[in-house]
C-alpha positions in Angstrom: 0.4 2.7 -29.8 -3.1 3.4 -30.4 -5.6 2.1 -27.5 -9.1 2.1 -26.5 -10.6 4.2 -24.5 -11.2 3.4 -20.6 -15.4 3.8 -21.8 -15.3 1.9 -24.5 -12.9 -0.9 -23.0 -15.6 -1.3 -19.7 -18.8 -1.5 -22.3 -17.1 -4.0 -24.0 -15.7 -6.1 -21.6 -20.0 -5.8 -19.9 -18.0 -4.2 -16.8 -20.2 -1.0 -17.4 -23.4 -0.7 -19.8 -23.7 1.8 -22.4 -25.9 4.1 -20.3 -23.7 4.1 -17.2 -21.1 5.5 -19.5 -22.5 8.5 -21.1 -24.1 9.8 -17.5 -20.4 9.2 -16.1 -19.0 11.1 -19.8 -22.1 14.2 -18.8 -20.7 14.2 -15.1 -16.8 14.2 -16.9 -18.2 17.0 -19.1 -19.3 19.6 -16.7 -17.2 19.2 -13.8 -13.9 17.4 -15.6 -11.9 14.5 -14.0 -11.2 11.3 -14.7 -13.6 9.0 -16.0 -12.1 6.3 -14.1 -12.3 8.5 -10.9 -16.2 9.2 -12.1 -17.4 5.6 -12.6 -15.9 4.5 -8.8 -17.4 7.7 -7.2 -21.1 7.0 -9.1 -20.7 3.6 -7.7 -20.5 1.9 -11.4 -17.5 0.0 -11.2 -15.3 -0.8 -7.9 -11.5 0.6 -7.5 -10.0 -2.7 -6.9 -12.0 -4.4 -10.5 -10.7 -1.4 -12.3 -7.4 -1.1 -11.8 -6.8 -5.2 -12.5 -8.6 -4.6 -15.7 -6.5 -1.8 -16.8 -3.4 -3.8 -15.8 -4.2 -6.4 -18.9 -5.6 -4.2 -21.5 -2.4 -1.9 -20.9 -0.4 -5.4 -20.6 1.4 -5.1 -24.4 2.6 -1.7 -23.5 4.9 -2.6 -20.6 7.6 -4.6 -22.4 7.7 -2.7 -25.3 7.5 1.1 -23.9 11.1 1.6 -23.7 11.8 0.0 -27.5 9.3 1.7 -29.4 9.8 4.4 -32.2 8.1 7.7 -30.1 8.1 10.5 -32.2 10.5 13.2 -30.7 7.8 15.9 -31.0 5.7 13.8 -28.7 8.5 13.3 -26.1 8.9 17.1 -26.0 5.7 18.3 -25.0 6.6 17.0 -21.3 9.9 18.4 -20.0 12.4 15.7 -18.5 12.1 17.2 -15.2 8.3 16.8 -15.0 8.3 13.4 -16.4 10.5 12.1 -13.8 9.2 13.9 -10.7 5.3 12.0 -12.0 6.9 9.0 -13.7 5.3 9.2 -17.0 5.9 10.4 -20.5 4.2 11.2 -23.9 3.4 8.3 -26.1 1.0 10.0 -28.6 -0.2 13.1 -29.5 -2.8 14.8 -31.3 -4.0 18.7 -31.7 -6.5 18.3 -28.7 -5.3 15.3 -26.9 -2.1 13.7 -25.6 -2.1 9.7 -24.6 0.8 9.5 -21.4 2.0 6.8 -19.5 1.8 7.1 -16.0 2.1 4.7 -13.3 -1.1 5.9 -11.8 -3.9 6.8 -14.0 -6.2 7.6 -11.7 -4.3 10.6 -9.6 -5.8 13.7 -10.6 -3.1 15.8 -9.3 -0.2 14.0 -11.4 -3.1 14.3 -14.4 -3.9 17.6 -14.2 -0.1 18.7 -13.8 0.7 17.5 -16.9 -2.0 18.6 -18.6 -1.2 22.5 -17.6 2.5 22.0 -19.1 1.3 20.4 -22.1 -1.3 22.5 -22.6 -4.1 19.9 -23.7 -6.5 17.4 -22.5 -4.7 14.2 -21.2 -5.4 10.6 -21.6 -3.4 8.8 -19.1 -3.1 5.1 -19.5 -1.4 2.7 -17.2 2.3 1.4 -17.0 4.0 0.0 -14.1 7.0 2.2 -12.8 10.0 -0.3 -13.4 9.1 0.1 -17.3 8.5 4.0 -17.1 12.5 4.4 -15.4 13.6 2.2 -18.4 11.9 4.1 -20.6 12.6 7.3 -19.1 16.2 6.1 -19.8 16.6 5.4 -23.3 14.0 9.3 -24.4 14.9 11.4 -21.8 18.9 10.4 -21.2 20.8 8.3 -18.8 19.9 10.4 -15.5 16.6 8.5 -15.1 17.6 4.9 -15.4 16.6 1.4 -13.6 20.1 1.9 -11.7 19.1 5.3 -10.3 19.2 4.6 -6.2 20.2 1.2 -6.4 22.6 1.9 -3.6 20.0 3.7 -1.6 17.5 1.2 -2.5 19.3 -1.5 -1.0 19.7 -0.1 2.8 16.1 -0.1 2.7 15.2 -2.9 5.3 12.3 -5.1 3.9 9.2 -6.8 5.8 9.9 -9.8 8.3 9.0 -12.6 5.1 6.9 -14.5 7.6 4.6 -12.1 7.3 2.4 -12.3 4.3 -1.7 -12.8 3.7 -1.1 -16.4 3.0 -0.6 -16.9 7.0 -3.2 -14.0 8.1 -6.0 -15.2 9.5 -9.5 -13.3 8.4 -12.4 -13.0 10.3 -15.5 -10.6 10.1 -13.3 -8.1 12.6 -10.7 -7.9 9.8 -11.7 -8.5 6.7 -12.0 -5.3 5.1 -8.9 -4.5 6.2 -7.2 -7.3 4.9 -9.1 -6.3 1.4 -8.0 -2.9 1.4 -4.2 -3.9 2.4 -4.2 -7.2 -0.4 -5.1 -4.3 -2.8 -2.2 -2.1 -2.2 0.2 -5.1 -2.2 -1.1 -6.6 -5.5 -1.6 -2.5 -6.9 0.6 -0.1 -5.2 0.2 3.3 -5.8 -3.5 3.0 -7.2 -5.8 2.0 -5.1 -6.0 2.6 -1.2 -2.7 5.5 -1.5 -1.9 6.7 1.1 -3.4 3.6 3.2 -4.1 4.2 7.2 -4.3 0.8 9.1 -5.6 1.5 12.8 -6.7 -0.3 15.9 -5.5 -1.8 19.0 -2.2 -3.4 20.0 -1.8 -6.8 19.3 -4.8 -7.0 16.1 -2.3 -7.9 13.4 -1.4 -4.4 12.0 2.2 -4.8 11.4 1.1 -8.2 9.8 -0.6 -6.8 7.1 1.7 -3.1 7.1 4.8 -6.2 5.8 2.3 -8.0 3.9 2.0 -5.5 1.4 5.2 -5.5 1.2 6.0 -9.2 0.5 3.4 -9.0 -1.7 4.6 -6.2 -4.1 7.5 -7.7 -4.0 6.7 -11.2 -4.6 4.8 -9.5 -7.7 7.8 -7.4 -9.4 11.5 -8.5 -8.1 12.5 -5.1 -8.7 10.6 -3.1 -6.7 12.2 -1.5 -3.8 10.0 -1.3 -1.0 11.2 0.2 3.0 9.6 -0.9 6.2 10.4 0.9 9.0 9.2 2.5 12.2 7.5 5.6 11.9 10.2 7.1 14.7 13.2 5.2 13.1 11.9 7.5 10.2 12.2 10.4 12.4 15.2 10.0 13.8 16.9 9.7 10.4 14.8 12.6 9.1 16.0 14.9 12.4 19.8 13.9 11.9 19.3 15.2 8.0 18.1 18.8 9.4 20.7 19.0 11.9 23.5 18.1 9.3 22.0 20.1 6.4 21.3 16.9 4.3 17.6 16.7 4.0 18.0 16.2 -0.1 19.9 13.3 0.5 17.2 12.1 3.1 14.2 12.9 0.4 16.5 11.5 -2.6 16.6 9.0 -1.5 13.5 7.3 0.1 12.0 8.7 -3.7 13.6 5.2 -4.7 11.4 3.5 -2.4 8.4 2.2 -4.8 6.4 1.3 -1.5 7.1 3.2 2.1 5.6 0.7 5.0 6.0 3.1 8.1 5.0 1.4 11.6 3.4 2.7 14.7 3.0 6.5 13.1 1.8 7.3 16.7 5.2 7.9 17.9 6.0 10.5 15.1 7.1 13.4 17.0 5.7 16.7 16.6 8.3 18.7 15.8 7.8 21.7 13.0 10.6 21.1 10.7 10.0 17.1 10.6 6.5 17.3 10.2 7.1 19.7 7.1 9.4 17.5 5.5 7.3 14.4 6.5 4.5 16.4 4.6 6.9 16.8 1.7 7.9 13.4 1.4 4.2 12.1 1.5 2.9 14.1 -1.2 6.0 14.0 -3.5 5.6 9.6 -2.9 2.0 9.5 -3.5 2.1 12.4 -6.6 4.5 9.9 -8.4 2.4 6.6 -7.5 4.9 5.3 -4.8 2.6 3.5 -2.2 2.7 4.4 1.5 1.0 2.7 3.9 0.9 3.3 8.2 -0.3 1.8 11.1 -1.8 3.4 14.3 -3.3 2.8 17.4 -5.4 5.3 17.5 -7.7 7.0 14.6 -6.7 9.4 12.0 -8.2 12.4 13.8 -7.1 11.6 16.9 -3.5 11.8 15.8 -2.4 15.4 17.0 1.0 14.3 16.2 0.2 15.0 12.5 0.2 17.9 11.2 -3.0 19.1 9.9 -1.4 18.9 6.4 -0.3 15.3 6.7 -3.9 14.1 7.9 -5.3 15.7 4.5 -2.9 13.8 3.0 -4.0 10.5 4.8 -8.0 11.3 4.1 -7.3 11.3 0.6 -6.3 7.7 0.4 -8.4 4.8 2.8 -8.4 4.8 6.3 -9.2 1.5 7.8 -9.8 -0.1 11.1 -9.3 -3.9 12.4 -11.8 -4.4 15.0 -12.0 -6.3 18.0 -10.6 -9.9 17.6 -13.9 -12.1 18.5 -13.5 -16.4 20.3 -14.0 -17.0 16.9 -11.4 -15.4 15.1 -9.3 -16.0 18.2 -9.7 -19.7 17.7 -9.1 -19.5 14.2 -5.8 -18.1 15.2 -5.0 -20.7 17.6 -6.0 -23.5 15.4 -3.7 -21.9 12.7 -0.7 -21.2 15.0 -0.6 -25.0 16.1 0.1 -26.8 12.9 3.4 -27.7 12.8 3.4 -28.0 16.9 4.7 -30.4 18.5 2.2 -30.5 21.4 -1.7 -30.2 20.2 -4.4 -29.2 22.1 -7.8 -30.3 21.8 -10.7 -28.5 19.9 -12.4 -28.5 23.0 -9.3 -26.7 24.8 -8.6 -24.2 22.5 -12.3 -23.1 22.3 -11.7 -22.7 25.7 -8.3 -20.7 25.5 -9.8 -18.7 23.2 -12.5 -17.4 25.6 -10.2 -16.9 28.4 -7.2 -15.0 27.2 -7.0 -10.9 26.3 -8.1 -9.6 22.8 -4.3 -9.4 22.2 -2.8 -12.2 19.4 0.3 -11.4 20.3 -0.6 -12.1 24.0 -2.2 -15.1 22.5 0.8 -16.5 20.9 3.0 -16.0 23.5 0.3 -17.8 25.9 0.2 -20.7 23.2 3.8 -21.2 23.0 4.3 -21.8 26.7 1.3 -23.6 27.0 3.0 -26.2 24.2 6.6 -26.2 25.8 5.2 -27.2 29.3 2.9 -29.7 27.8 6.0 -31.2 25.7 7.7 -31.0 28.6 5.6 -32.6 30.8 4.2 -34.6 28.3 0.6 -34.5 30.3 -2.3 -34.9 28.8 -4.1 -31.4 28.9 -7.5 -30.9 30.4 -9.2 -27.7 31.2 -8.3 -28.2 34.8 -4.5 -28.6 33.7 -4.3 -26.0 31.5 -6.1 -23.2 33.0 -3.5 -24.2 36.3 -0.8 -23.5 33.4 -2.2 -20.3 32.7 -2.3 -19.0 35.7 1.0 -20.0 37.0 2.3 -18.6 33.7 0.7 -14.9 34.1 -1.7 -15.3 31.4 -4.8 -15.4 33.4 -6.0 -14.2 37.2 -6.2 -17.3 39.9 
């Protein structure tokens, strides 16, 4: 069981020299934290190289977590109930220090809760959730096993599967969102948690919202992940209250390993949904579930959210995709045609890209009539032609 430590690990991988780590160990000293935490906020070492570097040193301890001799003693410094409500457990112990698994190492809150029950300094190391149930299962009992919520877990609706980064087109007007949202699909729950994806209709938010879910699951089979909208949400939330079954409602999206909640614009602002909205959110991201929400608007403009729920948000990564530029627009057209059965020329789509709305879904929609009535017709297209098209079809002014 015995591991190195995260400093040690980063010096000797060259991640980090020897004289980043003892200023980020001096900072760790006199104001606490995790060093992890300390390196990313100094600027030593980026969130999204950390995390994929702890994933393989901590790699052996997946499999065998739940089949390994833990000494009892060690097990019983965290009480079942706490272990299960932050998904992690003792692995090692010593007068001063106790090694856990946790599915997020970097969450401070989940960190320093366990440290006040145990009553020593904690040195969390990462573990991916499906292995923490199991075993959670075989040292803690039966209540906490893989099978917990499987019937819950499956009415959670999943992501359109058309909709993954493999088929998003990037440009400079979305790229750092797309970065951000590949991050929480390939490591949900550590990096960008709670995400915020904002901007305009029609800029490919709900692509990438279902694209980290494809993702995660494409990575790990069994992880349950829900996508929903953000008032669908609601309405199931406001039906709990009125029938005195909110437990059931919070027991059960806790199964949900990622929570993908569209268009959170429309939440309403009622008291009692917003407080168990707020409820939910922190529980999720305390035990490393990932949530992730689009928006039309920015997080402070939101005065549907309560101001509870936006400190939630600010915690995590708020991020914006920007106005769709003729270049990224013709990207997208040149993308949406393969596989067409009418093509249009470079030279045309350069120019349908310049004339139609900042809008890809307007832009598809133009595209595929556009290719019907030139199938149709079977005419060969010319500016003239297809801006007469356009016009006839709504998509442009005469």
């Amino acid at each position: 069981m015995t591991r190195k430590r995260l400093g040690s690990l980063l010096v000797e991988e060259r991640v980090i020299s020897e004289t980043q780590l003892n200023r980020a160990l001096d900072h760790q000293r006199e104001r606490g934290g995790i060093l992890g935490n300390i390196l990313v906020e100094l600027g030593y070492i980026e969130a999204n190289v950390l995390m994929p570097l702890l994933a393989r040193h901590y790699a052996r301890l997946q499999p065998t977590l739940a089949d390994c001799r833990i000494c009892p003693k060690v097990i019983r410094l965290l009480p079942a109930t706490v272990a299960r409500e932050f998904c992690a457990m003792p692995i090692n112990a010593t007068r001063t220090e106790v090694t856990i698994a946790i599915s997020n190492p970097m969450n401070d809150r989940a960190v320093q809760a366990i440290s006040s029950y145990i009553r020593r300094r904690v040195r969390p190391v990462l573990c991916s959730q499906a292995t923490l149930l199991r075993a959670l299962a075989v040292h803690y009992g039966s209540e906490v096993s893989g099978a917990v919520g499987e019937t819950e877990a499956e009415s959670f609706r999943r992501p359109p599967p058309g909709f993954v980064f493999d088929n998003f087109v990037v440009g400079d007007a979305n790229r750092a969102t797309y970065l951000a949202a590949e991050a929480a699909g390939n490591f949900p729950g550590t990096t960008h948690n709670p995400l915020f994806i904002y901007g305009n209709v029609g800029h490919g938010k709900t692509h990438l919202l279902c694209a980290i879910g494809n993702r995660t699951v494409a990575n790990e089979e069994t992880r349950h992940v829900a996508w929903l909208p953000a008032s669908e949400l609601e309405l199931e939330l406001t039906e709990a209250i009125k029938t005195n079954s909110v437990g059931a409602f919070r027991a059960k999206y806790q199964h949900a390993d990622v929570l993908l909640l569209d268009d959170i614009q429309f939440l309403a602002g009622r008291h009692g949904v917003q407080r168990e909205f707020g409820r939910l959110f922190g529980l999720l991201c305390s035990q490393g579930r990932q949530i992730a929400v689009t928006s039309d608007r920015p997080l402070e403009e939101l005065d549907v959210l309560t101001e509870e729920i936006r400190s939630q948000f600010s915690n995590g990564a708020a991020v914006r995709v920007g106005t769709t530029s003729v270049a990224l627009k013709t990207a997208i057209i040149m993308a949406k045609q393969k596989g067409a059965a009418a093509r249009l020329p470079d030279q045309l789509v350069a120019e349908l890209a310049r004339q139609l709305p900042d809008d890809i879904r307007y832009l598809e929609g133009a595209l595929r009539n556009l290719n019907l009535r030139l199938t149709l017709t079977e005419e060969e297209p010319t500016i003239e032609s297809m801006q007469q098209m356009l016009v006839s079809m709504g998509s442009i002014s005469g």
